[in-house]
Backbone bond lengths (Angstrom), bond angles and torsions (degrees), N, CA, C in turn:
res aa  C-N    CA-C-N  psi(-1)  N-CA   C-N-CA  omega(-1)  CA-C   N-CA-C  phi
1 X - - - 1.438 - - 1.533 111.45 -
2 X 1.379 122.94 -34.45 1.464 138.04 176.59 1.387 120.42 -86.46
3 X 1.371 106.58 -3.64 1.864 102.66 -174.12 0.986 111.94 -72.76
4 X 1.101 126.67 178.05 1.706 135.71 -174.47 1.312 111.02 -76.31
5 X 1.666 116.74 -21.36 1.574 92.90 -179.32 1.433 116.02 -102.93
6 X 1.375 115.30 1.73 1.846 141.78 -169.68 1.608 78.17 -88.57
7 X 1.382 125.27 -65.69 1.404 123.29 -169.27 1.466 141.92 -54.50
8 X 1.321 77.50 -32.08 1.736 109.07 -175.81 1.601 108.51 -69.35
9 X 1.294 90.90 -51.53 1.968 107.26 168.59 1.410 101.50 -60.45
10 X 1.109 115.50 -53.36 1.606 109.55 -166.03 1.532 114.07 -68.76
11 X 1.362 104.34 -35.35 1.544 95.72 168.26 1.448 131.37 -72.95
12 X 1.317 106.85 -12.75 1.413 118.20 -174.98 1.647 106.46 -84.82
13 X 1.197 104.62 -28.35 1.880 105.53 -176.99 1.733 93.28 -93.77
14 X 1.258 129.47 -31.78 1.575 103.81 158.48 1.002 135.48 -49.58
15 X 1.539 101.52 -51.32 1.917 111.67 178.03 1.383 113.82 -52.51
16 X 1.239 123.59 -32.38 1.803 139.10 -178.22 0.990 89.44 -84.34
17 X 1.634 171.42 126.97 0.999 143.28 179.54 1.819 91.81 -93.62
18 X 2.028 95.83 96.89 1.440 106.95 164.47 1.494 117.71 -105.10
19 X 1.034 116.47 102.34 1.901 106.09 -179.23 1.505 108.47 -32.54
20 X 1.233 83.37 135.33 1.978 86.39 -174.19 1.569 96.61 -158.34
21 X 1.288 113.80 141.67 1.577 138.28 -179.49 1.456 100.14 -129.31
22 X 1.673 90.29 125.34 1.926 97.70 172.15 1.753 70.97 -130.71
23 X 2.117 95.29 163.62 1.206 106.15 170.86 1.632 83.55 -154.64
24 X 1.390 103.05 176.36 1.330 123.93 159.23 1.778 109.52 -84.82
25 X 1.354 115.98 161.86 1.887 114.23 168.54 1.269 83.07 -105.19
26 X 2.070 93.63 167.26 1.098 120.25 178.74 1.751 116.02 -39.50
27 X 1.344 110.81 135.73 1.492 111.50 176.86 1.364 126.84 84.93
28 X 1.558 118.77 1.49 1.171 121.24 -146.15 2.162 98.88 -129.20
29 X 0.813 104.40 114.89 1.717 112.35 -177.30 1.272 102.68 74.89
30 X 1.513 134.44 -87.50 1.350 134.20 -151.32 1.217 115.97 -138.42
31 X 1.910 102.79 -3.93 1.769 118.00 -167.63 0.869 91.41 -75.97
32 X 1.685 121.13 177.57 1.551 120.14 -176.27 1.409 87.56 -130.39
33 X 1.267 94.84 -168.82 1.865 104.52 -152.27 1.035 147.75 92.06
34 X 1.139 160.84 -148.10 1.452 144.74 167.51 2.117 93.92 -146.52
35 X 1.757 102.59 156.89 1.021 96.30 167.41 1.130 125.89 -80.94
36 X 1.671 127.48 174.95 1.110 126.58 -170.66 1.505 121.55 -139.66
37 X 0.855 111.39 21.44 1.642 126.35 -177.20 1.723 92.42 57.57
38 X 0.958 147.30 32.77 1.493 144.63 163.06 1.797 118.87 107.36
39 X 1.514 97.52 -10.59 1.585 68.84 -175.22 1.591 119.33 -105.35
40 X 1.568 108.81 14.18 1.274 107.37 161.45 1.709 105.46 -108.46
41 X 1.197 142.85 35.07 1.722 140.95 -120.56 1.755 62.87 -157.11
42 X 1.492 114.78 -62.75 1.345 114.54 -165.69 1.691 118.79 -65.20
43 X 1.449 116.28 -40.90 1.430 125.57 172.61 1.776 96.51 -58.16
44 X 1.524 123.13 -43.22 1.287 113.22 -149.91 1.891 87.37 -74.71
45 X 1.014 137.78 -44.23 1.691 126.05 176.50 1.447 97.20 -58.35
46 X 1.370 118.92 -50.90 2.223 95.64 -173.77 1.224 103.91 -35.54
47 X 1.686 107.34 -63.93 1.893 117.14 -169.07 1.196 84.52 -30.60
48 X 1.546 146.39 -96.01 1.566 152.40 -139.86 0.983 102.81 -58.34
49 X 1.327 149.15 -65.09 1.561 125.75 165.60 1.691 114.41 -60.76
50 X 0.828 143.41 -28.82 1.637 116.36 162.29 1.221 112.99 -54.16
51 X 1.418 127.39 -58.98 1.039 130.45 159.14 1.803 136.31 -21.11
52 X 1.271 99.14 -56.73 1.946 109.21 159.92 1.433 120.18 -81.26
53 X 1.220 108.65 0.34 1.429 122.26 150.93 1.263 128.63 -95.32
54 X 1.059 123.05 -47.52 1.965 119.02 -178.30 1.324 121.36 -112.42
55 X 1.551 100.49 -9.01 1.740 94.68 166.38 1.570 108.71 -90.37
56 X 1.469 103.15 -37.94 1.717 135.44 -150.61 2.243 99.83 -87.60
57 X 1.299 98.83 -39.31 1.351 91.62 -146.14 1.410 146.99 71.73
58 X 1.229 134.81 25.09 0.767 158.24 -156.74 1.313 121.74 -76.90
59 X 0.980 116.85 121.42 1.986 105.78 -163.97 1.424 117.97 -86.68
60 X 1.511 101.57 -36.74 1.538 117.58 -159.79 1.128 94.66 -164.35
61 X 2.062 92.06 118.21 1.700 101.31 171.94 1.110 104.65 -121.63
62 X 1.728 131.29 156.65 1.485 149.29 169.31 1.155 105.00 -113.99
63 X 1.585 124.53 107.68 1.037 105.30 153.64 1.419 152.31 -77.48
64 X 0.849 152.06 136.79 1.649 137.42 172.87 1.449 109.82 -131.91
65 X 1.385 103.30 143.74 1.281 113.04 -154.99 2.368 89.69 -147.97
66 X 1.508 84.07 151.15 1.636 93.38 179.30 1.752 118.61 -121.15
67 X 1.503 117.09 100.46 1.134 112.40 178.83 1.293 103.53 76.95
68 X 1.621 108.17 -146.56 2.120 95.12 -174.22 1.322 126.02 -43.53
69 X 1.943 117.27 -28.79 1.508 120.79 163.28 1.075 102.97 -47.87
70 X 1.796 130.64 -55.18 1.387 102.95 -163.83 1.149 127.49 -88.02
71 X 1.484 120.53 14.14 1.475 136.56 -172.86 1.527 86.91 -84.35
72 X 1.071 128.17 -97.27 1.117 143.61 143.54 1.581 128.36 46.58
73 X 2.061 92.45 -80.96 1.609 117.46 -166.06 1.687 97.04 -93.36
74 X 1.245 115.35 -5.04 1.646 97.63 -165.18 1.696 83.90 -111.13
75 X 1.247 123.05 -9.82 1.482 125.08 175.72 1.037 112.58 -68.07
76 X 1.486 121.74 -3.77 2.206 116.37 176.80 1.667 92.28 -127.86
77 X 1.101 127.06 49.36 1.532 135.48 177.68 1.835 104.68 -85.55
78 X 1.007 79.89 -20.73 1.951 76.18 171.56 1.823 101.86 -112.84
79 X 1.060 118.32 2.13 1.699 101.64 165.36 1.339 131.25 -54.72
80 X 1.253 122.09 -43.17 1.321 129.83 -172.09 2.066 96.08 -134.90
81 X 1.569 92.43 139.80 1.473 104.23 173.01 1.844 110.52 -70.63
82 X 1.208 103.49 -6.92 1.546 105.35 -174.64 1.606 101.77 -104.62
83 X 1.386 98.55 28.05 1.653 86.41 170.42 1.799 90.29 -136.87
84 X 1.638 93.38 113.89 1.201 120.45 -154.61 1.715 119.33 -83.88
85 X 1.557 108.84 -18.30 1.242 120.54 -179.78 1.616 116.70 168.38
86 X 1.038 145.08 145.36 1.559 149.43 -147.48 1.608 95.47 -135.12
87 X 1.478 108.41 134.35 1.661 120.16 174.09 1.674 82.39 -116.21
88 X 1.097 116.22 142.24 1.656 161.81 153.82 1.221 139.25 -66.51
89 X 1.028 129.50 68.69 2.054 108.55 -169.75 1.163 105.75 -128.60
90 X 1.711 99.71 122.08 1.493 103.86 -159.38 1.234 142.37 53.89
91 X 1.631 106.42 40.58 1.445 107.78 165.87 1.586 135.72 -26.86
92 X 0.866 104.31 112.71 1.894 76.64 -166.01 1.824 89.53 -95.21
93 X 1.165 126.11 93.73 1.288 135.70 160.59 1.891 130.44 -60.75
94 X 1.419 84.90 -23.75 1.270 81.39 -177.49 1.780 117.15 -107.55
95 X 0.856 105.50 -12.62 1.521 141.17 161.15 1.500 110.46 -59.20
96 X 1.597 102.52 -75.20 1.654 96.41 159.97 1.314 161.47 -19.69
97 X 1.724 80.80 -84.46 1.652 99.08 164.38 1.568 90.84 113.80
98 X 1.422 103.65 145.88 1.772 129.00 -176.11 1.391 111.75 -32.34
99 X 1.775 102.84 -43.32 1.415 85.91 -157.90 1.602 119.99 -87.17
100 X 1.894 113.94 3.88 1.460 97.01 161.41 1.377 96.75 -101.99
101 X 1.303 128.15 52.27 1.602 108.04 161.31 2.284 95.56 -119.42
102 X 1.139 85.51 -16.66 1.330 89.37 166.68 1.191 120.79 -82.71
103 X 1.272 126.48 -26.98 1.556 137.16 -159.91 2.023 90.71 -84.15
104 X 1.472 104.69 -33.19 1.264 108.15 -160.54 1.822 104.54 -88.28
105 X 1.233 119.85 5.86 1.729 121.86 -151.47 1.749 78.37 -86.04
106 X 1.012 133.24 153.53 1.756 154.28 170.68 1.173 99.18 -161.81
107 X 1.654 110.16 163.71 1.858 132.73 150.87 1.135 110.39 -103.65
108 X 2.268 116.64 43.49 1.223 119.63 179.01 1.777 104.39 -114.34
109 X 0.884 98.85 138.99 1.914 88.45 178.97 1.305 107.40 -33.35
110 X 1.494 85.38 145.11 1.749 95.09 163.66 1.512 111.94 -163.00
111 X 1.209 111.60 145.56 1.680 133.85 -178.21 1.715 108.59 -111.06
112 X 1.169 114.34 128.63 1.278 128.39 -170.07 2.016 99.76 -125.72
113 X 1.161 114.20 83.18 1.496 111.62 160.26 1.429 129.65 -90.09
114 X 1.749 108.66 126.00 1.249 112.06 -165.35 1.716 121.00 -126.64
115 X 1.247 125.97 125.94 1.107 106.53 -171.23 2.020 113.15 -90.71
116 X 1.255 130.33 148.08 1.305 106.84 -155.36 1.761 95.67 -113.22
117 X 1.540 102.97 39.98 1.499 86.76 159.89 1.696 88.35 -124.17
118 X 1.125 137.49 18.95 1.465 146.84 -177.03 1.379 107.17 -59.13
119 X 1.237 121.02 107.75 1.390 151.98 -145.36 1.958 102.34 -113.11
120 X 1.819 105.68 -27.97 1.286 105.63 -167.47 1.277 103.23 -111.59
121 X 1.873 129.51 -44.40 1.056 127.77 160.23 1.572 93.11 -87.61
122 X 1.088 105.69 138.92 1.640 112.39 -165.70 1.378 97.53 -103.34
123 X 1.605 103.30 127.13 1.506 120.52 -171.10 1.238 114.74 -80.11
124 X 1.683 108.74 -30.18 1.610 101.07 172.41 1.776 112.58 -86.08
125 X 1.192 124.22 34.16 1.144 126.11 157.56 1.645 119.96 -111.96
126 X 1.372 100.06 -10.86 1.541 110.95 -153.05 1.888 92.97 -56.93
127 X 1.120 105.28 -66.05 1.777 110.29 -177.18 1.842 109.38 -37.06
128 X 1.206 94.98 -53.90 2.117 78.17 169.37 0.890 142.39 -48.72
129 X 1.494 125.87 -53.25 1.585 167.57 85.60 1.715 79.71 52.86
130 X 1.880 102.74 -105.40 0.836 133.21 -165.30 1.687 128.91 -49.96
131 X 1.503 98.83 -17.94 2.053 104.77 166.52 1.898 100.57 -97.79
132 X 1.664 125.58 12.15 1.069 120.14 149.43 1.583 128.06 -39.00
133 X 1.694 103.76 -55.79 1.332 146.07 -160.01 1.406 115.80 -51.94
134 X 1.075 139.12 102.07 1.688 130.79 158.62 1.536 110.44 -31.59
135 X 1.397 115.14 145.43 1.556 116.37 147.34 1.109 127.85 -77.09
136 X 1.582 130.17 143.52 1.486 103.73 22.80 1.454 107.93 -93.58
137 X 1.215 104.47 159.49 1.871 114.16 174.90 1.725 88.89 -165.56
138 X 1.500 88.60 172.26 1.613 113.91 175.36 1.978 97.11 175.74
139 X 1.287 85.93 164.12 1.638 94.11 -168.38 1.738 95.05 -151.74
140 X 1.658 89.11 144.72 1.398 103.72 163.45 1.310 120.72 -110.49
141 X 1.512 129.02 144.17 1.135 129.22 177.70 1.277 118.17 -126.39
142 X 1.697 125.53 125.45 1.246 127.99 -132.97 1.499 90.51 -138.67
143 X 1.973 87.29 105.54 1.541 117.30 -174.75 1.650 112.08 -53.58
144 X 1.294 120.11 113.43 1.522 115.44 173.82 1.738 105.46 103.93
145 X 1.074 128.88 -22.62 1.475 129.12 -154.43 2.096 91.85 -99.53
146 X 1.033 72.29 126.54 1.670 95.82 159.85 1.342 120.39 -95.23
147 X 1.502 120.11 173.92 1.573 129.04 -171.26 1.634 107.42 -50.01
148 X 1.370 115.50 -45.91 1.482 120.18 -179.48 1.850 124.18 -83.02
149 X 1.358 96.45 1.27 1.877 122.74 165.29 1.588 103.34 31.08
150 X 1.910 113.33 48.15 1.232 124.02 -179.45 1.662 112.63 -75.49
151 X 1.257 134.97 73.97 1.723 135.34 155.56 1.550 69.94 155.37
152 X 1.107 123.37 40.61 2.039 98.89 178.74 1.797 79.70 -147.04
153 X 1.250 152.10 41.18 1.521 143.29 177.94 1.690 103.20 -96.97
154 X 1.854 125.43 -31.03 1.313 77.04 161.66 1.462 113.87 -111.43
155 X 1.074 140.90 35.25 1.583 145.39 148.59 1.656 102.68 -53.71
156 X 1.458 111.64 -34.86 1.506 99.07 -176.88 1.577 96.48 -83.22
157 X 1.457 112.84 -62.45 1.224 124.34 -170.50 1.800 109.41 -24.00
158 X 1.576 120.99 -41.84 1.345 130.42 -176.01 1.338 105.46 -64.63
159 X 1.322 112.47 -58.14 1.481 114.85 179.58 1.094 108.81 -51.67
160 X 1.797 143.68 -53.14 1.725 130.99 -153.23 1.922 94.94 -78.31
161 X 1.499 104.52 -12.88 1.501 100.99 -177.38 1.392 118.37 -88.21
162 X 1.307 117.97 -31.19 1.374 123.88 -178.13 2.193 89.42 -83.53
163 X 0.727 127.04 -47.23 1.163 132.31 178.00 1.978 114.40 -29.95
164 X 1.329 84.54 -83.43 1.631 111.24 151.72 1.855 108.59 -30.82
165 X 0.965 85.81 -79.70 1.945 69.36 -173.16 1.160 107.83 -88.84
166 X 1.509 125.62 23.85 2.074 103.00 150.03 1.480 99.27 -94.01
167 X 1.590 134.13 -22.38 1.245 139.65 171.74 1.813 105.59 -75.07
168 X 0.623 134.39 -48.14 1.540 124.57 166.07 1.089 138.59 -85.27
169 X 1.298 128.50 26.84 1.627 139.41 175.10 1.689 98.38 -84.54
C-alpha cells in the first residue's frame, strides 16, 4: 500500500484532486483476516467499489492496481457498469494463473504498464499475454524499469495520468 509505485499513483490523484481509495487486502499490514490466494482478496475490492458507490457516490471508477493489486483489482472490471476502465502495472500473469487474466478480459479501456527488465511479471511474455485482450487497450513499456520501477515512479505516474484523462473526458 506504501511502495513507491501504490504511492506515486496515490499522490498524483491527490494533487489532481481525483477521489482515490488505496487499501491493503485481507491479512496484509494492519487489515485483519487471513490471506486467501484471491478469492476473498477479490470480494475485499467489490466491498471498495460498493463502497465508492453507495456511501461515496461515485460515478466513474478506474481501477489500477500494481502486480498482485493488479491481478486482483482489474479481475472485478465487469462488476459494476461504473467501473469504466482498469490501468495494470505489472500484471503478473504468469505468476497468477489464467483465470484472473480471464476474469480481467472487458471492451472497457485498458492500460497495461510494463517494465522490460521485469523478472516477476515476465516481460518476455508481456506481448502474448497482452494480444489476449479486447479493445480498447494500449500499453506502455518502460525502458530499463524492472518489477519494483525504482528511478522510473514518475514515468509510470505520467502514464496512469494521461491514461485517466483520455478515459474520462
Amino acid at each position: 500500500m506504501y511502495n513507491n509505485i501504490v504511492s506515486g499513483v496515490f499522490n498524483m490523484c491527490v494533487q489532481n484532486k481525483i477521489s482515490c481509495l488505496r487499501f491493503n487486502f485481507r491479512g496484509v499490514g494492519r487489515s485483519t483476516g487471513s490471506h486467501t490466494s484471491g478469492k476473498g482478496e477479490l470480494t475485499d475490492v467489490k466491498a471498495c467499489i460498493d463502497f465508492l458507490i453507495n456511501d461515496k457516490n461515485i460515478e466513474k471508477i478506474i481501477i489500477c492496481g500494481y502486480s498482485y493489486g493488479a491481478a486482483i483489482g482489474c479481475s472485478v472490471v465487469n462488476f459494476s457498469e461504473k467501473i469504466i476502465g482498469y490501468c495494470a502495472i505489472s500484471f503478473p500473469w504468469d505468476f497468477m494463473g489464467s483465470k484472473y487474466k480471464k476474469f480481467s478480459q472487458t471492451k472497457k479501456p485498458k492500460l497495461f504498464i510494463q517494465g522490460n527488465r521485469d523478472t516477476i511479471a515476465l516481460y518476455e511474455n508481456f506481448e502474448n499475454h497482452y494480444n489476449f485482450y479486447f479493445e480498447p487497450k494500449k500499453y506502455k513499456i518502460i525502458n530499463g524499469a524492472d518489477h519494483f520501477y525504482s528511478g522510473f515512479e514518475e514515468n509510470v505516474v505520467q502514464e496512469v495520468s494521461e491514461f485517466y484523462n483520455l478515459i474520462t473526458k
